[in-house]
N, CA and C atoms as a LAMMPS dump frame, in Angstrom:
ITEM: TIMESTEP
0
ITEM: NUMBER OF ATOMS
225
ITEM: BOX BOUNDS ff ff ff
-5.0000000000000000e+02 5.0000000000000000e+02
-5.0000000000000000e+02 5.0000000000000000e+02
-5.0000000000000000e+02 5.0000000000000000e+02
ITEM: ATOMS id mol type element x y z
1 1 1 N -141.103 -14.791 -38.599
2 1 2 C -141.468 -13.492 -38.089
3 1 3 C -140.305 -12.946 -37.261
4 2 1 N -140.103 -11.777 -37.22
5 2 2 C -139.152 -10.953 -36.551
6 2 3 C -139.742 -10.56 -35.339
7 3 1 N -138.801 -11.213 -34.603
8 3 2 C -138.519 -10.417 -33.113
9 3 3 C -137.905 -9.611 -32.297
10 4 1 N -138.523 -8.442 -31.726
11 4 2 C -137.454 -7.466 -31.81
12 4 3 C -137.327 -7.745 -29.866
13 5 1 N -136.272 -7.115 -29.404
14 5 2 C -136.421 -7.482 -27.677
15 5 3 C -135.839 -5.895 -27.429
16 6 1 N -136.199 -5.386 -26.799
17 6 2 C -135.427 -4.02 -25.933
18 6 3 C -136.064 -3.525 -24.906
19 7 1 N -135.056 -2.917 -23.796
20 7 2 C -135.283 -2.519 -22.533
21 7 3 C -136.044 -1.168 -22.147
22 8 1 N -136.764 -0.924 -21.543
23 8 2 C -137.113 0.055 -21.453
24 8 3 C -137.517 0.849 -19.815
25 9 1 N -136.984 1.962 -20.119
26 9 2 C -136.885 2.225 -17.956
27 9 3 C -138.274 3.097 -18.004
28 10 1 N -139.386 1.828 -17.021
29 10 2 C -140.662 2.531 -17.418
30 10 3 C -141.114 3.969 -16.363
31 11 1 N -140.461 4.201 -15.17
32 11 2 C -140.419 4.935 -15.016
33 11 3 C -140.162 6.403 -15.179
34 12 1 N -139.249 6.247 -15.949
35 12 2 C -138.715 6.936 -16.771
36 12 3 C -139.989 7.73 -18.296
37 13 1 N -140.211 6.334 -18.574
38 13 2 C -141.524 6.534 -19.99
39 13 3 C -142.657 7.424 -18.958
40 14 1 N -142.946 6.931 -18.326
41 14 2 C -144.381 7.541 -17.059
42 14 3 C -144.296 8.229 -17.127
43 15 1 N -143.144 9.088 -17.134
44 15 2 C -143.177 10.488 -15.912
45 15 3 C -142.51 11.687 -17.618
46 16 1 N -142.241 11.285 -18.469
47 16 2 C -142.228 11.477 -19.763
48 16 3 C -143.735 11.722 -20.653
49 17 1 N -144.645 11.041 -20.666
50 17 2 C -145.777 10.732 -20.892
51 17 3 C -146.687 11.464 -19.793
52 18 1 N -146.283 11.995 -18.439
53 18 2 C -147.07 12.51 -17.752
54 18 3 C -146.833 14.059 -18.098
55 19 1 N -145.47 14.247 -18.451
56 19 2 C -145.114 15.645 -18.497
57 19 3 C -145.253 16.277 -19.479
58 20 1 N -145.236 15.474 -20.883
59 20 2 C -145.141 16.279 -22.106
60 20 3 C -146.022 16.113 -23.122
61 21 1 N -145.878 16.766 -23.794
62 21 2 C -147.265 16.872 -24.818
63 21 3 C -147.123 15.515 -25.828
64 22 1 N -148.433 14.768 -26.327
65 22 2 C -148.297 13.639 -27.052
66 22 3 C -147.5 13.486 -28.528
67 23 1 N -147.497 14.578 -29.355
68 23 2 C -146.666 14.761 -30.373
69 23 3 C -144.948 13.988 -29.944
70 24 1 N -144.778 14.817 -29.074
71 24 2 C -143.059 14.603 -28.428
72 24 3 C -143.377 13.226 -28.14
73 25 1 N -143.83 12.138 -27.526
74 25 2 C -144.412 11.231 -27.001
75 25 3 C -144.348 10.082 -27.942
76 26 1 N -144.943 10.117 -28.872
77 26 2 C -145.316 9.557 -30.22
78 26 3 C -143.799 9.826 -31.19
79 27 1 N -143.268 10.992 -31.209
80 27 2 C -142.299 11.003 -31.938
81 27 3 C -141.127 10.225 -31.041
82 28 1 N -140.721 10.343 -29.582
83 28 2 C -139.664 9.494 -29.342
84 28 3 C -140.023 7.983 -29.083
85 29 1 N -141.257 7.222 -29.245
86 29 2 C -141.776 6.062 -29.562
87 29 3 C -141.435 5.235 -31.008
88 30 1 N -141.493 6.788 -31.975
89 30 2 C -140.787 6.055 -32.844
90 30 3 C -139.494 5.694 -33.228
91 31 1 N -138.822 6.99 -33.048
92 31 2 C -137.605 6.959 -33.157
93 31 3 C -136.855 5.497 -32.273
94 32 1 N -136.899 5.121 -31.285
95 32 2 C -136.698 4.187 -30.363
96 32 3 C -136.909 2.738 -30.959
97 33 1 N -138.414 2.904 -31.557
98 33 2 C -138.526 1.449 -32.595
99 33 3 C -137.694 1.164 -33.609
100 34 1 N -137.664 2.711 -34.648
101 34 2 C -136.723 2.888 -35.399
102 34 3 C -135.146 2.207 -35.509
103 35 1 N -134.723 2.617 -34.588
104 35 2 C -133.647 2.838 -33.871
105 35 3 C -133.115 1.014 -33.553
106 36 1 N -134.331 0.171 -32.703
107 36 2 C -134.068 -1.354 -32.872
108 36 3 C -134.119 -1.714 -33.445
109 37 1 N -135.053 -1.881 -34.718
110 37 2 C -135.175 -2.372 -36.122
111 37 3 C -133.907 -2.113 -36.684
112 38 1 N -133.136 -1.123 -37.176
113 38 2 C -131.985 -0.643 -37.652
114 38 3 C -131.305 -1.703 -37.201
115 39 1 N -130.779 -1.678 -35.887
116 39 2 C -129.572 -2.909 -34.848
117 39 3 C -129.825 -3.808 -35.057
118 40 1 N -130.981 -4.332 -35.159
119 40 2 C -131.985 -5.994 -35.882
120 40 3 C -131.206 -6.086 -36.644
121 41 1 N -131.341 -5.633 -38
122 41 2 C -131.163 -5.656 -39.115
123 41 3 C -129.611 -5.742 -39.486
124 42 1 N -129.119 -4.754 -39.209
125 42 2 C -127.685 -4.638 -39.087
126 42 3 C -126.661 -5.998 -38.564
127 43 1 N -127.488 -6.645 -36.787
128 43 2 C -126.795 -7.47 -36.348
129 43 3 C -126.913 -9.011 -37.546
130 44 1 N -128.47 -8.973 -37.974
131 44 2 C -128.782 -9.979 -38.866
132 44 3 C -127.77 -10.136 -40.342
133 45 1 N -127.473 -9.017 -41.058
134 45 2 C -126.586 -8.716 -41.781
135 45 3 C -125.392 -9.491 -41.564
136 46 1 N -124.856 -8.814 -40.236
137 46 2 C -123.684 -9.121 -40.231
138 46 3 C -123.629 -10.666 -39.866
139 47 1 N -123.788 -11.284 -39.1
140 47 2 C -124.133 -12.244 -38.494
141 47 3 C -123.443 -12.449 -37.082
142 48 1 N -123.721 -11.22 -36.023
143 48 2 C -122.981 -10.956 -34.907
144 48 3 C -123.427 -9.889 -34.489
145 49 1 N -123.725 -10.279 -32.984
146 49 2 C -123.837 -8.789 -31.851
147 49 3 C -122.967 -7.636 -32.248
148 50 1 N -123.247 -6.373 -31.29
149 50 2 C -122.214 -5.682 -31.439
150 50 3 C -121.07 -6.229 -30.439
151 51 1 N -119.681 -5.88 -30.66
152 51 2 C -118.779 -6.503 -29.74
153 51 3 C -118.711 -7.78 -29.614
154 52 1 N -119.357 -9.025 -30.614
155 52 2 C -119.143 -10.103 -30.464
156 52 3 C -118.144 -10.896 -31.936
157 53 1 N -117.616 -11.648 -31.253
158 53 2 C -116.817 -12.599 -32.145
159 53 3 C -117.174 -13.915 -32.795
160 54 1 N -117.228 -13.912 -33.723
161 54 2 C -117.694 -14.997 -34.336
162 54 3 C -117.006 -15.402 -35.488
163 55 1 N -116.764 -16.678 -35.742
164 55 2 C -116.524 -17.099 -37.075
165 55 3 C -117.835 -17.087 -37.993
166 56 1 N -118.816 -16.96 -37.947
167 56 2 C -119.763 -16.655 -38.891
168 56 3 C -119.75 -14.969 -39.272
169 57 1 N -119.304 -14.517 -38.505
170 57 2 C -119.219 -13.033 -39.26
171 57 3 C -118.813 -12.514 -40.555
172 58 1 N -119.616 -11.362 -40.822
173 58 2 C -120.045 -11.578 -42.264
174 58 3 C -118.76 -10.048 -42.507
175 59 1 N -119.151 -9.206 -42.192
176 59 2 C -118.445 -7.955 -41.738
177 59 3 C -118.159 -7.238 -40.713
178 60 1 N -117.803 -5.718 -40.183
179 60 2 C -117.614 -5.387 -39.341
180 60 3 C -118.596 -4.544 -39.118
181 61 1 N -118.615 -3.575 -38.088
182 61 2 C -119.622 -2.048 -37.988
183 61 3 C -118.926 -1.271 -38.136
184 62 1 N -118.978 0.088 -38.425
185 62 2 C -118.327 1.325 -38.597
186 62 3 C -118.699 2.109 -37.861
187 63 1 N -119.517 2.003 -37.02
188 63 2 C -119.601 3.071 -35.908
189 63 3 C -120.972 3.774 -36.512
190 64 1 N -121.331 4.538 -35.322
191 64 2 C -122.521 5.401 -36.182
192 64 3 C -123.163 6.545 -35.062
193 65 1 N -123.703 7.808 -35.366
194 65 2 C -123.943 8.667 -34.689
195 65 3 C -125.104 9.476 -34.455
196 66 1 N -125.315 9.61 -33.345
197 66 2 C -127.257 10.502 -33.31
198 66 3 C -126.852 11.158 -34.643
199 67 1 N -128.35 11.151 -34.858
200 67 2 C -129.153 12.615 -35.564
201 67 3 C -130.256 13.036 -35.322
202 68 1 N -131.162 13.644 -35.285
203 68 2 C -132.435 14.094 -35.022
204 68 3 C -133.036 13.819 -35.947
205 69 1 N -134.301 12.953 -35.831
206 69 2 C -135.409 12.08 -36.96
207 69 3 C -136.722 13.508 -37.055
208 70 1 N -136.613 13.852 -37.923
209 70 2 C -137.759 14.713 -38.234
210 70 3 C -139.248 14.318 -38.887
211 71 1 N -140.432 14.234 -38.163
212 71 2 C -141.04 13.518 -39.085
213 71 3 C -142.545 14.326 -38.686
214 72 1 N -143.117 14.465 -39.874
215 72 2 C -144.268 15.318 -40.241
216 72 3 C -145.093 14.763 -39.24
217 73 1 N -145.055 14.808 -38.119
218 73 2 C -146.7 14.505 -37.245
219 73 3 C -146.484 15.773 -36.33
220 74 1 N -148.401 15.905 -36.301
221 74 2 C -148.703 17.146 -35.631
222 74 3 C -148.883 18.453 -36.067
223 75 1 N -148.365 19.507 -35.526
224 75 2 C -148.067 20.855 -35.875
225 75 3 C -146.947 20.946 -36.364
């Protein structure tokens, strides 16, 4: 089974969740899961953190850049 680990500043989530409507809420919940799964996957691939050295490394990263995840929930 896959384990995913990431940080999260819950104060930050609170006062996010207190202020804005649940659509927005739900959509940056996913994106965020999204978003670790991807780095999971990627680090598993390669066989190395980002910025780490290894002789088991499989390849390198190429870098990569926001985009905005659009996804049909809600209005």
């Amino acid at each position: 089974m896959t384990q995913l680990q990431f940080n999260l500043d819950l104060d930050l989530l609170k006062e996010s969740v207190i202020n804005s409507n649940l659509d927005m809420v739900i959509k940056s919940a996913i994106v965020l899961v999204i978003n670790e799964v991807m780095e999971n996957k990627r680090d598993n691939y390669l066989r190395a953190a980002s910025f780490e050295r290894s002789p088991d490394r499989r390849d390198y990263r190429n870098g990569y850049y926001e985009r905005e995840l659009i996804l049909g929930i809600g209005n």
